[in-house]
LOMI-601437 format. One record per residue (C-alpha): x, y, z. Coordinates in Angstrom, 1 decimal, decimal comma, always signed. Example, Ala and Ser with C-alpha at 12.3 -4.5 7.8 and 13.67 -1.06 7.14 Angstrom:
residues 2
<nulo u="+12,3" v="-4,5" w="+7,8"/>
<nulo u="+13,7" v="-1,1" w="+7,1"/>
//
This chain:
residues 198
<nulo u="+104,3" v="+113,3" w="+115,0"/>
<nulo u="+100,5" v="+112,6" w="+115,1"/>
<nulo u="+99,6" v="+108,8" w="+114,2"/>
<nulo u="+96,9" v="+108,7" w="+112,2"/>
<nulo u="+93,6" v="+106,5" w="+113,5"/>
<nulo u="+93,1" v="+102,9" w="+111,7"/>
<nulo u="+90,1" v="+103,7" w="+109,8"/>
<nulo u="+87,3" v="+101,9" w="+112,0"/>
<nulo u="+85,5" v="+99,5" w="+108,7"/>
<nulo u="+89,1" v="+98,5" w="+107,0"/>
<nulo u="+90,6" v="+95,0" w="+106,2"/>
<nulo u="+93,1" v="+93,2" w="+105,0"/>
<nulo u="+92,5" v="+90,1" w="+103,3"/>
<nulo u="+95,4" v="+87,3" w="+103,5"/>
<nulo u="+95,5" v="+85,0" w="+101,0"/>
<nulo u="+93,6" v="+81,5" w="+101,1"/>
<nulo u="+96,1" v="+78,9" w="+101,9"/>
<nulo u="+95,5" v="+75,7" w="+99,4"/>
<nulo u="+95,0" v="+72,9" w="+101,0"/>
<nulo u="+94,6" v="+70,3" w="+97,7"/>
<nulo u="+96,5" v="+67,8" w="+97,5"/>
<nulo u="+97,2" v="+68,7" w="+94,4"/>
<nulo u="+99,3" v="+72,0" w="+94,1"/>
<nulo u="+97,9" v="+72,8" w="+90,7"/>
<nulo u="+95,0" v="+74,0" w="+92,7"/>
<nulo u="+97,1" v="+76,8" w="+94,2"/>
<nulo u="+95,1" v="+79,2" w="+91,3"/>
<nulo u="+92,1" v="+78,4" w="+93,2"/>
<nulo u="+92,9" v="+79,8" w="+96,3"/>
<nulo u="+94,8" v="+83,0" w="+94,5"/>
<nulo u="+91,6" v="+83,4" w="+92,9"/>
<nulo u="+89,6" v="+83,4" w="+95,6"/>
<nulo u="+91,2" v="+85,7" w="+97,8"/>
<nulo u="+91,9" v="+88,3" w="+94,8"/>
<nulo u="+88,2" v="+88,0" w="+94,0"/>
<nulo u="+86,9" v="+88,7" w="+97,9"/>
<nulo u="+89,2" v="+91,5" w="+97,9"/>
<nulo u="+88,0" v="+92,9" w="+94,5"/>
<nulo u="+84,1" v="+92,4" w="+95,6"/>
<nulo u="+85,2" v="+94,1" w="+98,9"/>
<nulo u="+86,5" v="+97,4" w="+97,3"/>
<nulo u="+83,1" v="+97,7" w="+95,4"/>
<nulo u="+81,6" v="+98,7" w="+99,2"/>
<nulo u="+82,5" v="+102,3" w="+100,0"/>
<nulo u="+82,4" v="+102,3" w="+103,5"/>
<nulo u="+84,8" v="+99,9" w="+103,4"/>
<nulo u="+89,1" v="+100,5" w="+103,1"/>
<nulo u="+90,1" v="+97,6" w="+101,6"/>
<nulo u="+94,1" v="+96,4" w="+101,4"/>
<nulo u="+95,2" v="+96,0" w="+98,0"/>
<nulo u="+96,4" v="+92,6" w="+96,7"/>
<nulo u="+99,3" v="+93,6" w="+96,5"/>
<nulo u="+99,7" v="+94,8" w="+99,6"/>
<nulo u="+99,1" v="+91,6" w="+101,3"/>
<nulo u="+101,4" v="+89,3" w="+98,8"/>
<nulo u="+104,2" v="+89,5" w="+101,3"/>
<nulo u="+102,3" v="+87,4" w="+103,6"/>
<nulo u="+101,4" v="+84,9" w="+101,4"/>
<nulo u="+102,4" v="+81,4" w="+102,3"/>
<nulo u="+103,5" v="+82,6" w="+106,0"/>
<nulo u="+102,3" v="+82,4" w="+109,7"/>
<nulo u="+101,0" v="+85,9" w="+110,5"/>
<nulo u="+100,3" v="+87,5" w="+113,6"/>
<nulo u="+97,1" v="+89,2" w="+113,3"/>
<nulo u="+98,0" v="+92,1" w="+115,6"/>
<nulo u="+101,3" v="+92,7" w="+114,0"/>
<nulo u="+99,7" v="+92,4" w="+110,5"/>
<nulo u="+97,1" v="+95,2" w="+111,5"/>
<nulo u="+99,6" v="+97,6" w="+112,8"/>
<nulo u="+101,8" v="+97,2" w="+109,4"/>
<nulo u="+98,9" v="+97,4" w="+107,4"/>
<nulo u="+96,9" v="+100,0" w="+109,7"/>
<nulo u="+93,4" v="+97,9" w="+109,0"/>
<nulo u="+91,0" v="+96,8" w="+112,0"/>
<nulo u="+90,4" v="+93,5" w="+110,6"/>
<nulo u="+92,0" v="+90,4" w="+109,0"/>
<nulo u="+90,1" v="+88,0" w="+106,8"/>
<nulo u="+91,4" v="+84,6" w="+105,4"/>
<nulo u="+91,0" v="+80,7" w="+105,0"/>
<nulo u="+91,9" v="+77,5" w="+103,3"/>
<nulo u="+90,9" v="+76,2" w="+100,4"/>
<nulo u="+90,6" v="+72,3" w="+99,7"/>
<nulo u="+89,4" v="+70,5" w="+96,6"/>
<nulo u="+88,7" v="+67,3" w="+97,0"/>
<nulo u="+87,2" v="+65,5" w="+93,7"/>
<nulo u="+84,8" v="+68,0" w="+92,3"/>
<nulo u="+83,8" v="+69,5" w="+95,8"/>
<nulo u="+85,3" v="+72,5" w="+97,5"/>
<nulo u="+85,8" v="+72,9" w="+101,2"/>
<nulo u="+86,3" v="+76,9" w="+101,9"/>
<nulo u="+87,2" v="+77,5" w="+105,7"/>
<nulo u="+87,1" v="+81,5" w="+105,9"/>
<nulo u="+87,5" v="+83,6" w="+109,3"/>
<nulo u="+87,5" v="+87,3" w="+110,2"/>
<nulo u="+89,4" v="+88,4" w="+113,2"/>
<nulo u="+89,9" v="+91,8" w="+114,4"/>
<nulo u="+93,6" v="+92,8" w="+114,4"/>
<nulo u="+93,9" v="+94,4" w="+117,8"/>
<nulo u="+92,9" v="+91,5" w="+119,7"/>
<nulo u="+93,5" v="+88,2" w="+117,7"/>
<nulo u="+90,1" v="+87,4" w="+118,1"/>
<nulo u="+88,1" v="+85,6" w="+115,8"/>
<nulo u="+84,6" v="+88,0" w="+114,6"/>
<nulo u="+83,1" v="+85,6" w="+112,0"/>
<nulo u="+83,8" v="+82,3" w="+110,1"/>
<nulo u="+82,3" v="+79,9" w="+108,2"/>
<nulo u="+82,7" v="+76,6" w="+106,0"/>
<nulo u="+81,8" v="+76,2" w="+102,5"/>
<nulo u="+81,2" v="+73,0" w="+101,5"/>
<nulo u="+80,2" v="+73,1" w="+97,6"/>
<nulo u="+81,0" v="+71,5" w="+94,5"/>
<nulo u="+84,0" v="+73,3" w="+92,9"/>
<nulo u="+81,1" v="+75,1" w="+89,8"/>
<nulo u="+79,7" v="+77,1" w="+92,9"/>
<nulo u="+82,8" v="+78,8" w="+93,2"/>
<nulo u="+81,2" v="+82,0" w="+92,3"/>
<nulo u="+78,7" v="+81,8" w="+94,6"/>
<nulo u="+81,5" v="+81,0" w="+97,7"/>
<nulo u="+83,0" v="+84,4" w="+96,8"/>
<nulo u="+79,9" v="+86,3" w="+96,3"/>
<nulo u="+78,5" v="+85,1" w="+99,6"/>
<nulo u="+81,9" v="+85,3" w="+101,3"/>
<nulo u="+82,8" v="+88,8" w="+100,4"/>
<nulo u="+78,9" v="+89,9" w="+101,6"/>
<nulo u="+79,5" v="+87,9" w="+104,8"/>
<nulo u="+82,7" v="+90,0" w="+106,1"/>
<nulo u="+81,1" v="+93,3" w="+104,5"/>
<nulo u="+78,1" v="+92,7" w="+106,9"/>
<nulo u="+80,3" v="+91,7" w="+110,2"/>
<nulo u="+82,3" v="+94,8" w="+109,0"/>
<nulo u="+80,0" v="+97,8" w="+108,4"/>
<nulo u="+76,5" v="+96,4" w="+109,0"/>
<nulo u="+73,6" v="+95,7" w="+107,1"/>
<nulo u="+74,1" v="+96,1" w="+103,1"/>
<nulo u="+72,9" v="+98,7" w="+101,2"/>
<nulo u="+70,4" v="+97,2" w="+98,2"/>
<nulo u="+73,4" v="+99,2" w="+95,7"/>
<nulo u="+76,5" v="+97,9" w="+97,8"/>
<nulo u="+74,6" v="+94,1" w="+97,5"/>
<nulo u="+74,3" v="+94,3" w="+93,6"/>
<nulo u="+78,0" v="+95,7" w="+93,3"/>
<nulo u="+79,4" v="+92,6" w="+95,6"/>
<nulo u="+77,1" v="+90,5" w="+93,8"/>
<nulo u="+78,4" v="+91,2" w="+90,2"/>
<nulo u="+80,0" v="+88,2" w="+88,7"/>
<nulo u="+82,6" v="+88,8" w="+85,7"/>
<nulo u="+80,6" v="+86,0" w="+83,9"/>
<nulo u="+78,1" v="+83,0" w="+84,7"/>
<nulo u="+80,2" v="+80,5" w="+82,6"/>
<nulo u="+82,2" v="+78,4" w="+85,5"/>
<nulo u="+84,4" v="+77,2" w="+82,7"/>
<nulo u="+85,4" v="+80,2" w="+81,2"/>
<nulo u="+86,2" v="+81,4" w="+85,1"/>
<nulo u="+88,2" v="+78,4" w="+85,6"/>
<nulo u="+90,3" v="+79,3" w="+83,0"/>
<nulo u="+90,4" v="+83,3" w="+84,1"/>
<nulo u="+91,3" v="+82,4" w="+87,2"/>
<nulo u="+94,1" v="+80,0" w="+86,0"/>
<nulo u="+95,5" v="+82,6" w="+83,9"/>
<nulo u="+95,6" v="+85,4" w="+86,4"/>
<nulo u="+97,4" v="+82,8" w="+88,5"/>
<nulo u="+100,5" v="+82,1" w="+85,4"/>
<nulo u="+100,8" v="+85,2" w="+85,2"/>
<nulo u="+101,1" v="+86,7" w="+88,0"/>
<nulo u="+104,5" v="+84,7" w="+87,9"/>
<nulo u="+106,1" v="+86,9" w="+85,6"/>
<nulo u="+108,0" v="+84,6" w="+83,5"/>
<nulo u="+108,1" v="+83,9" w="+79,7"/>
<nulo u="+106,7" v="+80,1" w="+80,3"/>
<nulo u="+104,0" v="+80,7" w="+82,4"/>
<nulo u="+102,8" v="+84,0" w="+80,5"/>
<nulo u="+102,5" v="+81,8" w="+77,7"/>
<nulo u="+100,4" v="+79,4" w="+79,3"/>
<nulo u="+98,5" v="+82,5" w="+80,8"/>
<nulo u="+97,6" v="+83,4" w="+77,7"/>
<nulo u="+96,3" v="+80,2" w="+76,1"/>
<nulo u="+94,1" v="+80,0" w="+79,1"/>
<nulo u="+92,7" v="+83,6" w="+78,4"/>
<nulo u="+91,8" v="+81,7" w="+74,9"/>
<nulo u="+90,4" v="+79,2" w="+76,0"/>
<nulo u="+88,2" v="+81,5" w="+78,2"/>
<nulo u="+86,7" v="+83,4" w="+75,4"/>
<nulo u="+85,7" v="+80,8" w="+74,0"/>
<nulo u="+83,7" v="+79,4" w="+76,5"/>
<nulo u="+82,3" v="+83,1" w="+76,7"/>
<nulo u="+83,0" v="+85,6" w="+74,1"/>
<nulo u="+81,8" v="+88,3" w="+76,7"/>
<nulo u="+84,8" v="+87,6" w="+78,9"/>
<nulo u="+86,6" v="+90,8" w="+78,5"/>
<nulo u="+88,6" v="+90,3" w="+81,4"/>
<nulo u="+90,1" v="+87,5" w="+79,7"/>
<nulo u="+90,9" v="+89,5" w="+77,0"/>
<nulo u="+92,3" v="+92,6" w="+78,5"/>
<nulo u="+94,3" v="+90,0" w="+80,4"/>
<nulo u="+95,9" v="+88,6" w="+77,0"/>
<nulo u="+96,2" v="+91,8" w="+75,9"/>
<nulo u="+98,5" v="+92,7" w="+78,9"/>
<nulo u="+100,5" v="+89,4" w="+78,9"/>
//
């Protein structure tokens, strides 16, 4: 039977190990990665791996090779995520599969309100080492934030994170964040199609 060719611009996008000290802070990382990926599947010459179909990795040693041929992508992204006071440390590297070998990386060294900025400038970073210079449309789309309120992210974020969990406890506490997002922005719908689900 014919194998079909790995698409040429795909990726796979692992999730952000947290470094923190703190394991609360695992919703950051989480957030991050399922943000890069979502600003990632806006570019259309990109293929772009679920998050779901990168959650069995999470938390493990991965080879990058073996993790392309399961996954059938070119490239791997992923990082580290540390919080240290109110600054964030981002480590974030793009290797292609075949080889192991490392294609792009940089460190993010911002206080923890710029977190929307790391992403933005993250997920048009690996676009660019991917497929080339941006198109003006493909920039906007990557650049679209689901609000400006770092608070009411925070709280998004932390939700999308309880929930994810799939227990009665941490829905619960999934939704009062939600809550508390709207509040800090009214606009939010995310937040609120997210309670709605919970």
């Amino acid at each position: 039977r014919a194998v079909a060719a790995i698409p040429p611009h795909s990726v796979a996008v692992l999730y952000f190990d947290n470094l923190s000290r703190d394991t609360a802070d695992a919703y950051l990382a989480d957030g991050l990665t399922e943000e890069v990926i979502q600003r990632l599947g806006q570019v259309g010459r990109l293929t772009v791996k679920s998050k779901y179909s990168v959650r069995r990795y999470r938390g493990t040693a991965v080879d990058p090779r073996e993790v392309g041929r399961t996954l059938q992508v070119t490239y791997i992204g992923g990082g580290s995520v540390r919080r240290a006071g109110s600054r964030l440390r981002v480590n974030v590297e793009l290797t292609r599969a075949a080889t192991g070998d490392r294609v792009w990386g940089e460190t993010y060294d911002r206080g923890d309100a710029d977190v929307l900025a790391i992403e933005e400038e993250i997920a048009g970073s690996v676009a660019t080492a991917i497929a080339g210079r941006l198109l003006p449309a493909e920039r906007t789309r990557i650049g679209t934030r689901p609000t400006s309120n770092t608070a009411a992210y925070d709280h998004l974020s932390r939700g999308n994170y309880l929930i994810a969990r799939r227990s009665p406890d941490p829905m619960r506490r999934g939704i009062a964040e939600y809550e508390a997002a709207v509040r800090a922005d009214p606009g939010l719908t995310a937040a609120s199609a997210q309670a709605a689900f919970a």
